[in-house]
N, C-alpha and C positions, 0 to 999 in steps of 0.2 A: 214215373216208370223208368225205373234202370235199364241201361244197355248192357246185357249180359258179357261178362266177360270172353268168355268163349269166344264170340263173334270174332275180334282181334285176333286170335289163334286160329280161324278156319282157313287163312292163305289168302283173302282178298281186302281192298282197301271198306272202311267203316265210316259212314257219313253220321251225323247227329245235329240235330235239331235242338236249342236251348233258349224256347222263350223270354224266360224268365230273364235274360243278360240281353234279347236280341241278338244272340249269337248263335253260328256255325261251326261247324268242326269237321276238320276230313282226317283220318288218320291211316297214311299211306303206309299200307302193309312191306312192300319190298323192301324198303327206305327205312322205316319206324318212324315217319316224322311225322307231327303234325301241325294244320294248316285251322289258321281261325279265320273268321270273316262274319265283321258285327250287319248287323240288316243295313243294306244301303250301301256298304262297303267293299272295298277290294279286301281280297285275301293275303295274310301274312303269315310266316312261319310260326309256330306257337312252340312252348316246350313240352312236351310229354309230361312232364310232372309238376304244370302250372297248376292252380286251385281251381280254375274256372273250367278248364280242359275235364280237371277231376269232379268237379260239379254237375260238369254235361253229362258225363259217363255215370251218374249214379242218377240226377233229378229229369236229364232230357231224352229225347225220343231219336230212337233209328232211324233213318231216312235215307231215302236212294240217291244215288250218284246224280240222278237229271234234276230232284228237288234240290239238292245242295249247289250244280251249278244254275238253275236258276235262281237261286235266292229271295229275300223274300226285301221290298222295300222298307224305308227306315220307320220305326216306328209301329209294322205290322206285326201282328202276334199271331200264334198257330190258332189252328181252329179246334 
């Protein structure tokens, strides 16, 4: 399930959920940047136009600001 492009253009920041790598994704609307963080891990700046970033945004799922800081331990997958 794709994360609709639109979303990124409606003025707020975009959390994404990407089992398949054990990764996270925050993409900070005011800013344009974004922010990865694999399960179990601290978060790191990522690049906008990294393969994995572009991966989440087409194979992973939307997810709200309180599921993305809580995060998900290393090794867990969505349900």
């Amino acid at each position: 399930m794709a994360v609709p492009l639109e979303v990124f253009r409606e003025g707020h920041d975009v959390y994404i959920d990407y089992p398949f790598e054990d990764a996270m994704f925050r993409y900070e609307y005011q800013t344009g940047r974004v922010f990865r963080k694999f399960y179990g891990e601290a978060e790191v700046e990522a690049s906008y136009t990294s393969n994995l970033f572009r991966e989440a945004m087409s194979w992973g799922q939307q997810i709200t600001a309180e599921q993305y800081a809580k995060g998900k331990p290393a090794g867990q997958k969505s349900e």
